[in-house]
N, C-alpha and C positions, 0 to 999 in steps of 0.2 A: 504493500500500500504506500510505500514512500515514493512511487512515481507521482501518485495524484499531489504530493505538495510541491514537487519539484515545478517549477514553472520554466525555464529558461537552464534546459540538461548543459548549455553548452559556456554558461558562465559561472564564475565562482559561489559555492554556497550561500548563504543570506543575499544575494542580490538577486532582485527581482528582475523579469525582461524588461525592455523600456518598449514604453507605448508610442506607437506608429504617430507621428505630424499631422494635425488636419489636412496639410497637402496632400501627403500619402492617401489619408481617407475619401478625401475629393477625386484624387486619382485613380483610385479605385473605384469607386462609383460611378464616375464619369464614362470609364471605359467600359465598364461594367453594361451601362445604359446606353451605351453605341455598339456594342458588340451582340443587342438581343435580337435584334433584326438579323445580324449574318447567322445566329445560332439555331433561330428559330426556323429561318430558312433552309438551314440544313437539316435540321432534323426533323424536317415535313417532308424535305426530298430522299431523304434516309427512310423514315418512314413509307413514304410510300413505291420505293424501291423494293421494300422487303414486303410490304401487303397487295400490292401492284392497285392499291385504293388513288385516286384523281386528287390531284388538290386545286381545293378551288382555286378559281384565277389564271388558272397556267394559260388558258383558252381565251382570245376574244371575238367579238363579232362588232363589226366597224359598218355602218352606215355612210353611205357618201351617196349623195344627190347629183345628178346628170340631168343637162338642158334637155338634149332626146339620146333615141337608143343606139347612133353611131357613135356619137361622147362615151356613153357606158360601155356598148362593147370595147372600144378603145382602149380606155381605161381599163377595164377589166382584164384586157388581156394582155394589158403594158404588166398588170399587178403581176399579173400569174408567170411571165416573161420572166420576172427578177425573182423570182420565188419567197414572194413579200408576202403567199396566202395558200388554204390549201385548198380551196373552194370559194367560187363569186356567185353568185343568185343574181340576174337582172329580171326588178318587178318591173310589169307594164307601167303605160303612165298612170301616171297619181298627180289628184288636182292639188295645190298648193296655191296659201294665201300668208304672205309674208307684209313686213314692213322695211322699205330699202330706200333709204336718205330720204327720210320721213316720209314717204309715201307707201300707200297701200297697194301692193301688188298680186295679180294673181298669175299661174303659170301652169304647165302639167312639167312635168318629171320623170325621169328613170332612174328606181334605189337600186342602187346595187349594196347587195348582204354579204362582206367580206369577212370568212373565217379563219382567223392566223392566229399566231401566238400572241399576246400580250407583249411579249418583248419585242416585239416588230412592231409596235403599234405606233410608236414615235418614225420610223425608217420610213413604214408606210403615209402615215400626214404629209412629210418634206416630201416622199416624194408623188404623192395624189397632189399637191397644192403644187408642184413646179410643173405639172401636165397638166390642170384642170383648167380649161377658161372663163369661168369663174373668178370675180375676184375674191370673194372668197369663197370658197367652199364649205360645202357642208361636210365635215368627216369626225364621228363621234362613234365613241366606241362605249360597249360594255362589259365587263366581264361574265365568263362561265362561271357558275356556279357548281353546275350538276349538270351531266347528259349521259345521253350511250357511250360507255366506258369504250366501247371499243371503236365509234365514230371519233369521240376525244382523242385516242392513240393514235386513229387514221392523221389526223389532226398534225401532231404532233410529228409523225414519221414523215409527210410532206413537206411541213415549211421547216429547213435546215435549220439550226441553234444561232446565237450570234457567233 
């Protein structure tokens, strides 16, 4: 039982260890609180290595608006060309009523429904807005949550990693 009074095995008997600096303690914290995001993220990608379970997010689906369907096809197959997607949906027109330098406008449209990764979602934006003719484009994304685990993988095995 004399380990439990020893505090500090490595200094001379009656001296206590010495207590760590508030810097120390800040610095540990600190890192501590920046480092939960990378730990976290690996041990969802660990975990779902060993259970082959989907984590949410990994998937997105990207919305972009087309004046008509030679812009969309266009675009759609500019995307699929750089392998920015692993799959493009173009919906027919759709009526559309907007406000563009203060006036009320209305139009038809071609969506197109782009499925890629999340990590692409920024590569794909720069490069839908440097081909769109649009001044701005409409390009909004959401994440997956939940789907056909093995549509997700499909997903995944198409559009390359960064």
């Amino acid at each position: 039982m004399e380990w439990l009074s020893q505090r500090c095995p490595l200094l001379p008997a009656g001296q206590g260890c010495p207590r760590p600096s508030r810097g120390t303690l800040l610095l540990v914290v600190t890192l501590s609180l920046l480092m939960y995001p990378v730990l976290r993220s690996l041990a969802l990608q660990l975990h779902s290595a060993v259970t082959g379970s989907y984590i949410s997010g990994t998937h997105s689906i990207a919305f972009i608006n087309c004046l008509n369907e030679q812009i969309a096809k266009d675009i759609a197959r500019a995307i699929m060309d750089k392998k920015l997607a692993a799959y493009v949906n173009i919906l027919p027109k759709s009526s559309a009523l907007y406000f563009w330098k203060g006036e009320l406008e209305e139009s038809t449209e071609i969506l197109l429904i782009v499925k890629t990764r999340t990590s692409k979602i920024g590569e794909l934006s720069n490069y839908v807005r440097s081909i769109h003719p649009f001044e701005i484009p409409e390009i909004i994304s959401l994440r997956i949550d939940q789907g056909n685990p093995l549509y997700l993988k499909w997903i995944e095995e198409s559009v390359p990693r960064d």
